[in-house]
Backbone as a ProteinNet text record, in pm:
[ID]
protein_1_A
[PRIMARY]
XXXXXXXXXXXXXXXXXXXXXXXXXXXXXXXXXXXXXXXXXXXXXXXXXXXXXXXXXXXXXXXXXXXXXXXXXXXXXXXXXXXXXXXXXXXXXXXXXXXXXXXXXXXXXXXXXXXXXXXXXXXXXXXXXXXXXXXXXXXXXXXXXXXXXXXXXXXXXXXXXXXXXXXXXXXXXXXXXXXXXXXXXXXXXXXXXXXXXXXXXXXXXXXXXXXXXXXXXXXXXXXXXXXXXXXXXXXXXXXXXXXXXXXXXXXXXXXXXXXXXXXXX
[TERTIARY]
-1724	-1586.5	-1532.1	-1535.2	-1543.2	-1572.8	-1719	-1767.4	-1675.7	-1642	-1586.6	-1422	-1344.6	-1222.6	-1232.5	-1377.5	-1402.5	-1425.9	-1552.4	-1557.1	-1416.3	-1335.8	-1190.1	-1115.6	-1098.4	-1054.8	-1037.8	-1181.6	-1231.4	-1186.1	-1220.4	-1173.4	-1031.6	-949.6	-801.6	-769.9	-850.2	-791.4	-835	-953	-1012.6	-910.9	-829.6	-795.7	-651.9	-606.1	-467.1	-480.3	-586.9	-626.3	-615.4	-649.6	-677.1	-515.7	-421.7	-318.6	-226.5	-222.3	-210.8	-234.1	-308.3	-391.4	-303.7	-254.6	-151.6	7.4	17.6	168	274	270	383.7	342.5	242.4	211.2	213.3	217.1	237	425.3	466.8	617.7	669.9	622.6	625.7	643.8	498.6	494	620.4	661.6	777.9	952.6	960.1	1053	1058.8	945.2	937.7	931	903.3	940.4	1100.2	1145.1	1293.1	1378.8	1324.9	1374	1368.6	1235.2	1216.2	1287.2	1303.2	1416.5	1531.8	1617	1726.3	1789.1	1647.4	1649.2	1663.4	1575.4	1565	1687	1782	1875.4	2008.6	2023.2	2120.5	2076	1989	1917.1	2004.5	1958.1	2072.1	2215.4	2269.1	2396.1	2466.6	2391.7	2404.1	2414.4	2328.6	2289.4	2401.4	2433.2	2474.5	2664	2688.5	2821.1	2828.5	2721.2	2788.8	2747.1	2699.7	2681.8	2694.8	2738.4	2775.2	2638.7	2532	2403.4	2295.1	2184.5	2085.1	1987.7	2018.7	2002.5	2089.5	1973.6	2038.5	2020.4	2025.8	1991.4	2105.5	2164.1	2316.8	2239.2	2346.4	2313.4	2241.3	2253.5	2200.3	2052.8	2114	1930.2	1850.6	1876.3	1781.4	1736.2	1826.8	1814.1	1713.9	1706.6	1602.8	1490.2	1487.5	1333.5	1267	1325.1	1259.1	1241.1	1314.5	1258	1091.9	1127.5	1001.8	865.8	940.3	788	729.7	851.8	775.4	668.4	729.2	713.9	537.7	551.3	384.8	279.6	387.4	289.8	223.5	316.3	360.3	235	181.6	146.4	8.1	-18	-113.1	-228.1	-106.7	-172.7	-200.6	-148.4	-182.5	-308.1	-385.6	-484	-618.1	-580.3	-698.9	-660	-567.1	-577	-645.7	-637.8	-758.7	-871.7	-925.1	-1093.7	-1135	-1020.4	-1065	-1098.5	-959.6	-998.5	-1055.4	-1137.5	-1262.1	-1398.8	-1394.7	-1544.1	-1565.4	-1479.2	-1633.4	-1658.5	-1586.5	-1666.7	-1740.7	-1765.9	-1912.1	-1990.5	-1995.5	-2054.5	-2118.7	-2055.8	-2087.4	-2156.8	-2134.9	-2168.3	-2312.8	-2314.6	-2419.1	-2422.1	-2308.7	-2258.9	-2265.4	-2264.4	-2257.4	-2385.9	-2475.2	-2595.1	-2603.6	-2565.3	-2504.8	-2444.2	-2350.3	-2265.9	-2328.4	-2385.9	-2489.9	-2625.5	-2634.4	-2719.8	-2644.7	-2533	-2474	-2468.6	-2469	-2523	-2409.8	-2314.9	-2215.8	-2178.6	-2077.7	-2039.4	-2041	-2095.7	-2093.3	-1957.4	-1842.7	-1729	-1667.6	-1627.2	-1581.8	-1598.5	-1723.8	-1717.6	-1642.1	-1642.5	-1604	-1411.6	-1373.4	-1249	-1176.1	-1239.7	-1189.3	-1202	-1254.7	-1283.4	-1150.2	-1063.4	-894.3	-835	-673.6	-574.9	-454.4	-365.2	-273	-140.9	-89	-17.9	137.1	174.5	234.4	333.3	233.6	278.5	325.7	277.7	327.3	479.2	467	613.2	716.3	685.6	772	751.2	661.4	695.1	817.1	818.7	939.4	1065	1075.6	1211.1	1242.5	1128.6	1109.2	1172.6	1177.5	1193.8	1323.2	1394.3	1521.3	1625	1504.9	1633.9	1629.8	1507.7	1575.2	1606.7	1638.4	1735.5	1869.8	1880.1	2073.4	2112.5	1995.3	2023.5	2082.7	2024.1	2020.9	2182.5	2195.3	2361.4	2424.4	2430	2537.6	2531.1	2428.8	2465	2505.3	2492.6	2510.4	2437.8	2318.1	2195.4	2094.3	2106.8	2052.8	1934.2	1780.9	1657.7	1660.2	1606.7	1519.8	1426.5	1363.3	1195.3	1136.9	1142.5	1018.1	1097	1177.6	1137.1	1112.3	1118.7	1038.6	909.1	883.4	694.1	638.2	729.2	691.9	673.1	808.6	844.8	680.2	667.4	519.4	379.4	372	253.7	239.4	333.3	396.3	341.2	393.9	355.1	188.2	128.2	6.1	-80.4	-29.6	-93.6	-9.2	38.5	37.6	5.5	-61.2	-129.2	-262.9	-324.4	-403.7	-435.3	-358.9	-396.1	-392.3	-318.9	-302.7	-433.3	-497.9	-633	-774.7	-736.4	-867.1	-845.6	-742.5	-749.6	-775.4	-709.7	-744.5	-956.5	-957.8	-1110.6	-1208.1	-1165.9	-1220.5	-1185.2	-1122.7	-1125.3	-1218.4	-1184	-1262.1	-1435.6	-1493.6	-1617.3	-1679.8	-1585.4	-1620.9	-1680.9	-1612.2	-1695.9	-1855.6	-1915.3	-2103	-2120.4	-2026.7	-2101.9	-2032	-1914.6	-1832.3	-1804.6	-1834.8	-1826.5	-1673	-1606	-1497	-1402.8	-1312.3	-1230.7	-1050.5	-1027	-892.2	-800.3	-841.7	-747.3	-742.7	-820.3	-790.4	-712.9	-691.1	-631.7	-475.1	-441.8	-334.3	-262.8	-346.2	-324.1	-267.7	-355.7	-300.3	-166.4	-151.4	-19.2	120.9	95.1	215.7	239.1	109.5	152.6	190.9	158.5	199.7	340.2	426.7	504	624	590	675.2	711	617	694	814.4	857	979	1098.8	1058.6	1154.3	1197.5	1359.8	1341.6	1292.1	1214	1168.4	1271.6	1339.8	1470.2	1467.5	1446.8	1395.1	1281.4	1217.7	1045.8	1070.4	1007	985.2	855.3	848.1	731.7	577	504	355.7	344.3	450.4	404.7	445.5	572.5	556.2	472.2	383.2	242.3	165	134.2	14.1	55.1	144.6	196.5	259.2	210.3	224.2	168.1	50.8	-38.4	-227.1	-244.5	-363	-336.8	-243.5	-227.1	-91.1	-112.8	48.2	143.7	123.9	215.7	340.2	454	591.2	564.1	473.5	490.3	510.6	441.9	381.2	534.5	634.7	733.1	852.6	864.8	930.8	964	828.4	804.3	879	838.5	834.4	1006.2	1062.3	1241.5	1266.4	1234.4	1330.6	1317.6	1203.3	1177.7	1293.2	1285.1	1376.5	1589.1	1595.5	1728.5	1708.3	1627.5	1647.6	1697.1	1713.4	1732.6	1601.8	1536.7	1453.5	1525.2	1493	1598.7	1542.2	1418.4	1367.1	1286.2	1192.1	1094.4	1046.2	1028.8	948.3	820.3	730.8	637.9	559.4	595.3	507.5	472.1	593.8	556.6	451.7	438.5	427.7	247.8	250.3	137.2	-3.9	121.7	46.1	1.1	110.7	107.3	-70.3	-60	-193.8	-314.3	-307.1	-450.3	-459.2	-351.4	-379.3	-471.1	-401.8	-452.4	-592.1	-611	-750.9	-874.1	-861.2	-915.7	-942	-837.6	-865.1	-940.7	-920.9	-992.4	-1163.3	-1225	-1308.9	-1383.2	-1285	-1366.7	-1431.6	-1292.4	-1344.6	-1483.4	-1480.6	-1599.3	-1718.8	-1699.8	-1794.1	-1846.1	-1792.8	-1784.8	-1892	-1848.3	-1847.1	-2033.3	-2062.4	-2181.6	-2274	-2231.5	-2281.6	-2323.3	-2243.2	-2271.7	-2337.6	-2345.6	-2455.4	-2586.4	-2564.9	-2772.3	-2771.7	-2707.3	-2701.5	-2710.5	-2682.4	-2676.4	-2792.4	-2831	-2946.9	-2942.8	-2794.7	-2817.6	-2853.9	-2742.5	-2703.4	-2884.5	-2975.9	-3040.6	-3188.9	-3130.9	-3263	-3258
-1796.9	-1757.4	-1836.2	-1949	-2036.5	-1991.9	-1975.1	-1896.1	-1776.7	-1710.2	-1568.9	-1643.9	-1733.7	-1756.3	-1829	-1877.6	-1923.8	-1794	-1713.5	-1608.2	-1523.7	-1530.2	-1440.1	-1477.7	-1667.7	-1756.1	-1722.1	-1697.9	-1703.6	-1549.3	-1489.6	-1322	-1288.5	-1369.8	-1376.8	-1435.1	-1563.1	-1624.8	-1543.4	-1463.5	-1378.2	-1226	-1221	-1096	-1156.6	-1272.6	-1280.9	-1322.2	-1416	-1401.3	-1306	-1188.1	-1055.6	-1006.1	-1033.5	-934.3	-1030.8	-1135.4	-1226.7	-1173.2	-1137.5	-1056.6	-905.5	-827.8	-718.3	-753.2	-841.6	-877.8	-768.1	-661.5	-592.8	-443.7	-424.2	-345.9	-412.6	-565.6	-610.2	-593.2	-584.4	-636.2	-444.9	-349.4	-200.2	-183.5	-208.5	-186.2	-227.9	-340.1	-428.5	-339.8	-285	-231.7	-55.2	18.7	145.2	121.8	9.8	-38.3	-29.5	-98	-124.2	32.2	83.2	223.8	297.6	300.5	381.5	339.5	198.1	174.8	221.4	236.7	238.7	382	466	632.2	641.9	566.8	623.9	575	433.2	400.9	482	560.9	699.5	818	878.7	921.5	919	774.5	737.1	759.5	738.2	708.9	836	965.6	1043	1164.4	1085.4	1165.9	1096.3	999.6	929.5	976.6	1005.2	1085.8	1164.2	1222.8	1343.1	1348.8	1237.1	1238.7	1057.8	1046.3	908.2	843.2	928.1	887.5	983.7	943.1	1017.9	1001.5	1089.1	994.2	886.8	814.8	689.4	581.9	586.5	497.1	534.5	402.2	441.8	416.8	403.8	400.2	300.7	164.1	39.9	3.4	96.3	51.5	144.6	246	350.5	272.9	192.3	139.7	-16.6	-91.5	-129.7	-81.1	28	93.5	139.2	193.5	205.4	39.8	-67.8	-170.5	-193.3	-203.9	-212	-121.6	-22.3	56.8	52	-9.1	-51.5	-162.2	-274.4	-383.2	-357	-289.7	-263.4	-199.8	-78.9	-24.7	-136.4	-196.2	-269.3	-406.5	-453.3	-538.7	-491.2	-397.7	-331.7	-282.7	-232	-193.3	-335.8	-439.6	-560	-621.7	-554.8	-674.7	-541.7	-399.1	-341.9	-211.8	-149	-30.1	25.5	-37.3	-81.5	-108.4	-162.1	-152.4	-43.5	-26.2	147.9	222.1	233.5	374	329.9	221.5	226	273.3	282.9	294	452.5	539.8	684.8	629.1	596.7	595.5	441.2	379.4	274.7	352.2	458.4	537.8	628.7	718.8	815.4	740.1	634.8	534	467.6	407.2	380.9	253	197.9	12.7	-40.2	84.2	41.5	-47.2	66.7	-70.3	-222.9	-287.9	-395.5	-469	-417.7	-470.9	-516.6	-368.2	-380.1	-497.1	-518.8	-652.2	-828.3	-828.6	-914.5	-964.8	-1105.2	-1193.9	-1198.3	-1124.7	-1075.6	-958.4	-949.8	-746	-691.5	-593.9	-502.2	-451.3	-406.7	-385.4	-494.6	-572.4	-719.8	-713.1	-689.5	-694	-579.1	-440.8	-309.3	-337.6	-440.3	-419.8	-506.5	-627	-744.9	-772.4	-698.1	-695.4	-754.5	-674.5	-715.4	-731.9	-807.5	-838.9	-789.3	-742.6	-676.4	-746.3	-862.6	-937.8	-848	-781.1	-707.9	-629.4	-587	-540.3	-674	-786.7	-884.5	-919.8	-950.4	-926.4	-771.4	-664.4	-580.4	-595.4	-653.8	-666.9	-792.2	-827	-928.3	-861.5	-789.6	-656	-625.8	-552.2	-516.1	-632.5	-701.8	-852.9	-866.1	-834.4	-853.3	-757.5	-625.1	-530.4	-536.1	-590.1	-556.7	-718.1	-809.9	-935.5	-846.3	-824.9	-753.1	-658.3	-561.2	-457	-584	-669.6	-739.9	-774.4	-862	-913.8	-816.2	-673.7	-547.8	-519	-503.4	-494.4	-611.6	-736.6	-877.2	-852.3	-889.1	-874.1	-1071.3	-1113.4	-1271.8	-1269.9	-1206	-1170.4	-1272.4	-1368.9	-1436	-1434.4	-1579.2	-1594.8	-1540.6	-1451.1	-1418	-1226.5	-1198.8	-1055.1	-1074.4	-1169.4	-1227.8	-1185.1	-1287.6	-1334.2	-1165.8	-1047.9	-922.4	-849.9	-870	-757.8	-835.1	-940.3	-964.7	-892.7	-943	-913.1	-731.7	-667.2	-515.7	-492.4	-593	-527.4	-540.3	-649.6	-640.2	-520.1	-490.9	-392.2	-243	-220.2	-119.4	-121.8	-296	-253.3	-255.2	-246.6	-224	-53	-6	151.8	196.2	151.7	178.2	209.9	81.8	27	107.4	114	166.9	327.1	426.1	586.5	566.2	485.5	518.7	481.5	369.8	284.7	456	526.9	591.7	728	752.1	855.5	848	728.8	690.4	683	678	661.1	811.5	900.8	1036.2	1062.7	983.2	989	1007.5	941.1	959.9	1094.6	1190.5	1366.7	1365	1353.7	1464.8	1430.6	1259.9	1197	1153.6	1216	1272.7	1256.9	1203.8	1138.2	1144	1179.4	1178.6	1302.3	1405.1	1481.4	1417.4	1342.2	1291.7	1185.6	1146.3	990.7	1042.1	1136.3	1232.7	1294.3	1302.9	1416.9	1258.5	1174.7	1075.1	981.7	978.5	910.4	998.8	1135.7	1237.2	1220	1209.5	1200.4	1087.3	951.3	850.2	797.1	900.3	907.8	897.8	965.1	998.3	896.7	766.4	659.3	639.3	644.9	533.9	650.7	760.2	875.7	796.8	836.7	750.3	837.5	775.8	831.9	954.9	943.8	1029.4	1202	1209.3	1300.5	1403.8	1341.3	1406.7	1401.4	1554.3	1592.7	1677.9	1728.3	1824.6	1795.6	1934.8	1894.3	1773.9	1776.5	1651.4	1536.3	1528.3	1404.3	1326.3	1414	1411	1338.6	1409	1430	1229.1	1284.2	1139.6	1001	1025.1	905.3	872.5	984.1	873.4	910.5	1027.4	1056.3	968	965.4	930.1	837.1	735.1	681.5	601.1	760.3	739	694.8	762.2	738.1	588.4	525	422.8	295.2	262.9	166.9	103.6	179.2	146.5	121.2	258.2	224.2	122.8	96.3	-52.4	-148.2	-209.7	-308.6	-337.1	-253	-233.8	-241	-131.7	-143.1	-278.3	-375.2	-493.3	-600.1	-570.3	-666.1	-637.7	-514.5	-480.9	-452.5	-487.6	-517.8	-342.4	-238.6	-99.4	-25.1	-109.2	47.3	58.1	208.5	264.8	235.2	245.4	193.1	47.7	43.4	-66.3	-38.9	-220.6	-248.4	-239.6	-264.6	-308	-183.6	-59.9	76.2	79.9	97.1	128.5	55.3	-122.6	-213.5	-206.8	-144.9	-58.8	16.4	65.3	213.4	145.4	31.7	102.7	-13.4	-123.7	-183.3	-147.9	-90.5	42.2	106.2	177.5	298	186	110.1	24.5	-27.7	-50.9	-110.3	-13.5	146.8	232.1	291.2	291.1	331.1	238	122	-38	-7.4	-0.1	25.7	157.5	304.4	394.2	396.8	337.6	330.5	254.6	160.6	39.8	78.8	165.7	278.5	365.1	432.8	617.1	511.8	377.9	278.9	276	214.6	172.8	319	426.4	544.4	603.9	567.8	623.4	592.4	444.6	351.1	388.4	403.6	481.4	598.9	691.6	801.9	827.5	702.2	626.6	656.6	705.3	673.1	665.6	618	558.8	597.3	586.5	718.2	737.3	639.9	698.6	698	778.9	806.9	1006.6
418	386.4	266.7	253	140.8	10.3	45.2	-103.5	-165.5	-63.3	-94.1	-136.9	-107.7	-154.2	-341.6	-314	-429.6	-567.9	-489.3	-608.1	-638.3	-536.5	-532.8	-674.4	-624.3	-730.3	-861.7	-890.1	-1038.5	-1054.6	-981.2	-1030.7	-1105.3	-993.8	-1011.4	-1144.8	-1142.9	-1318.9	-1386.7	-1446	-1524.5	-1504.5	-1456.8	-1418.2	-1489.7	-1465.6	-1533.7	-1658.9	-1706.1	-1853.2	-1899.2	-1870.4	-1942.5	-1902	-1802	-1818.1	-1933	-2006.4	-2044.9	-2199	-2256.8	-2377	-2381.1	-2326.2	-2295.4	-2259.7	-2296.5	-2315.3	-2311.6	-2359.8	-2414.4	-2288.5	-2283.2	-2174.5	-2021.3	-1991.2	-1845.8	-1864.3	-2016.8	-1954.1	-1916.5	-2059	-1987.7	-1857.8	-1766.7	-1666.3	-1558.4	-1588.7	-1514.3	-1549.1	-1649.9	-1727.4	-1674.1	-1663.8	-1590.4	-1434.3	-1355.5	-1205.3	-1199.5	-1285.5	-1270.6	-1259.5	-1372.1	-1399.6	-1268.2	-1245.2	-1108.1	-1001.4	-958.4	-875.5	-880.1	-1021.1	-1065.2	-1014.1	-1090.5	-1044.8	-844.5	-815.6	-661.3	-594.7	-642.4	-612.2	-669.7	-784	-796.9	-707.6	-660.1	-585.3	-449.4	-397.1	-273.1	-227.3	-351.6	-381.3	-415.3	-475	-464.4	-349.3	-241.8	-115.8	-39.4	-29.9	76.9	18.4	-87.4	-140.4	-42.8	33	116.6	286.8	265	427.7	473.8	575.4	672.5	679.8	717.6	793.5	781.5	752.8	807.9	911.3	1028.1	1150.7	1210.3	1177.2	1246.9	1147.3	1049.7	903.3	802.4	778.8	715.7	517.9	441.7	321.1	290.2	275.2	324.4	349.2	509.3	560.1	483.6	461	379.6	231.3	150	29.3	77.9	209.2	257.9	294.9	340.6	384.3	229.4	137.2	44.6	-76.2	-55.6	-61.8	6.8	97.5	218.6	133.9	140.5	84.4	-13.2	-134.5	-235.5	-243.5	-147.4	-125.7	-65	-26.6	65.8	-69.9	-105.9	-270.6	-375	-384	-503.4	-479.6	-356.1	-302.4	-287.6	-218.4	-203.4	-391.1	-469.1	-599	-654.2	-631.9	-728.8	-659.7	-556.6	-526.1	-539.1	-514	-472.4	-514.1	-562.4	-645.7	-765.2	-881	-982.8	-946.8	-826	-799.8	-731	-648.4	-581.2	-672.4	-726.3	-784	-917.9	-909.1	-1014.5	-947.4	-852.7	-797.4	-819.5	-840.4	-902.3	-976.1	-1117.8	-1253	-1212.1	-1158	-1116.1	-1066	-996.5	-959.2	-1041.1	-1139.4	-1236.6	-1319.7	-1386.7	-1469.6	-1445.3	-1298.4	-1231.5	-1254.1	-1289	-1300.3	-1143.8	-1020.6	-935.6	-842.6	-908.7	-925.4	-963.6	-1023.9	-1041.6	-946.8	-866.3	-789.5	-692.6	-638.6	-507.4	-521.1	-634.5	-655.2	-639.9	-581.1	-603.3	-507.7	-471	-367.6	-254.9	-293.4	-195.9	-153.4	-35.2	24.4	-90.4	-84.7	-171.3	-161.4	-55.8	-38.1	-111.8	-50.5	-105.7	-267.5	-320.5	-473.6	-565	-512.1	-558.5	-523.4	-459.8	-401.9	-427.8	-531.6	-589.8	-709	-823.1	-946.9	-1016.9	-997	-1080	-1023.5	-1083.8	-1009.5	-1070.9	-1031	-1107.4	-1114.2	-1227.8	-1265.2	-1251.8	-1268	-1322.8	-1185.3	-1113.5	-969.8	-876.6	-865.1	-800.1	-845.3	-982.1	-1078.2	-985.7	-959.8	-902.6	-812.2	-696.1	-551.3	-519	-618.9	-602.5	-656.9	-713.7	-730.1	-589.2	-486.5	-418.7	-330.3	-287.6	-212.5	-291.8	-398	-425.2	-359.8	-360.7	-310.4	-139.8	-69.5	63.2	102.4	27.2	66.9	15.2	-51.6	-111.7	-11.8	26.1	140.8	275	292.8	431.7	418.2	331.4	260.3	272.6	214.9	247.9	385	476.9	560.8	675.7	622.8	726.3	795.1	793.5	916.5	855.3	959.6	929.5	1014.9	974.1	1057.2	1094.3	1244.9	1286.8	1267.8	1266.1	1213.6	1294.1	1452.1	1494.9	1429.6	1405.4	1326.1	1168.4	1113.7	959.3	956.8	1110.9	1176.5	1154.4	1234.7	1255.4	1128.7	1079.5	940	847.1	819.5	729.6	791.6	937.1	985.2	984.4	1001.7	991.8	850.2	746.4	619.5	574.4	641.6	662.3	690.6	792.5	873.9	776.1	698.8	585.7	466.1	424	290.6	377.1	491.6	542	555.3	595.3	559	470.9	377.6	186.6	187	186.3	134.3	181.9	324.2	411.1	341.6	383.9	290.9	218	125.5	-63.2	-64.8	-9.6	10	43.5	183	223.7	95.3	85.3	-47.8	-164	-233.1	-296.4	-306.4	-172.7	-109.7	-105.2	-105.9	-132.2	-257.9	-358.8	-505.8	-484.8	-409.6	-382.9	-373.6	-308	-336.7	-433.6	-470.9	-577	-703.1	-735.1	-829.1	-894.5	-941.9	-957.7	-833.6	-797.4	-748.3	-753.5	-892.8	-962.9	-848.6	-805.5	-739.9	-583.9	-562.2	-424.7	-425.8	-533	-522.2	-558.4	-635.2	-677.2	-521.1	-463	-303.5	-222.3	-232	-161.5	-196	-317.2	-372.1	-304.7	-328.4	-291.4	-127.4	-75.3	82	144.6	87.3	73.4	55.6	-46.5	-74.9	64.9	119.9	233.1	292.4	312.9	389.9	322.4	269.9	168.2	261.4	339	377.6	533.4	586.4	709.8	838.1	953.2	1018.4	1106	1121.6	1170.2	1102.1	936.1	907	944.4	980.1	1044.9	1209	1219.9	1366.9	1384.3	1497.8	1531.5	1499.8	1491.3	1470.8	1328.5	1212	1111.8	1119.2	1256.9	1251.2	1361.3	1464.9	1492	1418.9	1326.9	1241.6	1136.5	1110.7	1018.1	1110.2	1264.5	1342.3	1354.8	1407.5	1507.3	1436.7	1365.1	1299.5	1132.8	1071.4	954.3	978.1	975.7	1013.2	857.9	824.8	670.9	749.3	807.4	831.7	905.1	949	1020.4	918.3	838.5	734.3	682.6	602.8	636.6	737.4	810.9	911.7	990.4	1035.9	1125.1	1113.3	1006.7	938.8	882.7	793.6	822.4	936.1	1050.6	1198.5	1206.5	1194.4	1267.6	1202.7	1083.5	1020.6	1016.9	1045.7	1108.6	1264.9	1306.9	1469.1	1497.6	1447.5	1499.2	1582.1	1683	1756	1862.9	1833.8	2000.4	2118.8	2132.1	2259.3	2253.2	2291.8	2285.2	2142.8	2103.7	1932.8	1993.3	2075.3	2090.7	2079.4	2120	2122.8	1974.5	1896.8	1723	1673.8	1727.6	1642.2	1737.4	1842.1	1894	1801.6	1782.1	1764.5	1573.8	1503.8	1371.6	1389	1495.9	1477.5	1541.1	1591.9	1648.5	1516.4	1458.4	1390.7	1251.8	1158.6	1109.6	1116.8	1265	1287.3	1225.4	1318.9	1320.4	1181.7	1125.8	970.5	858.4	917.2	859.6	879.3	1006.5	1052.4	1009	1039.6	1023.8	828	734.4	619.3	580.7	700.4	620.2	673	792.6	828.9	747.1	689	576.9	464.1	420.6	279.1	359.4	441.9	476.9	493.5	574.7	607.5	401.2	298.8	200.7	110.1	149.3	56.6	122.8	213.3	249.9	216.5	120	53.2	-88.4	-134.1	-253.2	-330.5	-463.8	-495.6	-653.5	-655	-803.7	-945.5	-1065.5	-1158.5	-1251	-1245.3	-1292.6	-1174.1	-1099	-987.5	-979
[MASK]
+++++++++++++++++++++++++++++++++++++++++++++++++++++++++++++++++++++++++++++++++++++++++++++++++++++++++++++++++++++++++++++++++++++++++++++++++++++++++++++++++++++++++++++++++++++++++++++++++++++++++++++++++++++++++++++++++++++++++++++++++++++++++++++++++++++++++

């Protein structure tokens, strides 16, 4: 385990050296985050002009849950978005040979290549807006819903990671990758929506088979103390669902490397 915090190490400095050399494109990136906040926060403010509540989520908490979700995006893209969705073209390329020669997981190596300077910079936007949300609404979390709301956000850059991971792994038949990762951003999308909106067979489907609406949800209710019934079912279900998707990906990842036969075979 050692070794592996060590090779991480070096990845990370080599990864901020280089965002370091792009100066004007790491500050872009930080400058179109803001924007996009700015937009989704007129957005709000616009919706919330005409209604008290949605559901059971007033203006506020809604401008926290989509904190939250950034906060999981934003977190999630700076450690392992860039290596995912590098692995077709390692694949097409056949660089992936290489990897698989490397005295470490072959997962582990395809999933740690870069670090994304830039997104850590907006997960802390993200961490600005749901401390200001907390202040508008006077809500002072206790450290054991802190303890929750982190371990919660864990367990959603954990499914980030495992779909996108398992999407990605599809590249071995199809090579080509770009419309799945497109299909997954849009459906993804939906957490930042509050659960109160969604009912019936999709919010089925997006609980407990795909637990998009959960990833955020959770993790806000925990930190405004709002579940209507018991926390413990959600905070259930969102770490089963998590596990299973953790697992079945590193499953699909192993099942495809013995399928593998490498761009010039």
């Amino acid at each position: 385990m050692r070794r592996y915090f060590e090779i991480y190490s070096i990845m990370l400095r080599n990864s901020l050296i280089r965002e370091m050399n792009f100066k004007a494109n790491f500050l872009l990136w930080i400058l179109v985050e803001v924007l996009w906040f700015a937009g989704q926060m007129v957005f709000i403010e616009v919706l919330y002009g005409h209604v008290n509540a949605i559901g059971d989520w007033s203006k506020w908490q809604m401008v926290l849950l989509l904190g939250t979700h950034q906060l999981i995006a934003q977190l999630f893209q700076s450690v392992f978005f860039m290596n995912v969705a590098g692995i077709p073209e390692l694949v097409r390329t056949g660089k992936l040979d290489f990897m698989l020669m490397l005295p470490i997981d072959a997962q582990f190596a395809v999933s740690t290549r870069q670090f994304g300077l830039d997104n850590v910079v907006n997960a802390g936007i993200s961490v600005a807006v749901i401390l200001l949300s907390l202040f508008k609404l006077q809500i002072q979390p206790g450290f054991s819903q802190i303890v929750l709301f982190l371990g919660t956000l864990g367990f959603g850059i954990a499914v980030h990671y495992s779909v996108m991971f398992f999407l990605a792994t599809i590249s071995f038949w199809i090579v080509r990758a770009q419309g799945l990762f497109a299909g997954y951003f849009s459906t993804f999308s939906l957490g930042r929506y509050p659960d109160s909106v969604f009912s019936g067979l999709f919010r089925l489907i997006f609980s407990w088979v795909i637990p998009i609406i959960l990833i955020s949800n959770v993790p806000a209710r925990f930190l405004m103390g709002t579940f209507s019934g018991s926390p413990w079912i959600p905070l259930l279900q969102l770490s089963v669902a998590a596990a299973f998707v953790v697992i079945a990906s590193r499953w699909f990842w192993r099942f495809a490397l013995t399928r593998y036969t490498s761009a010039s075979s």
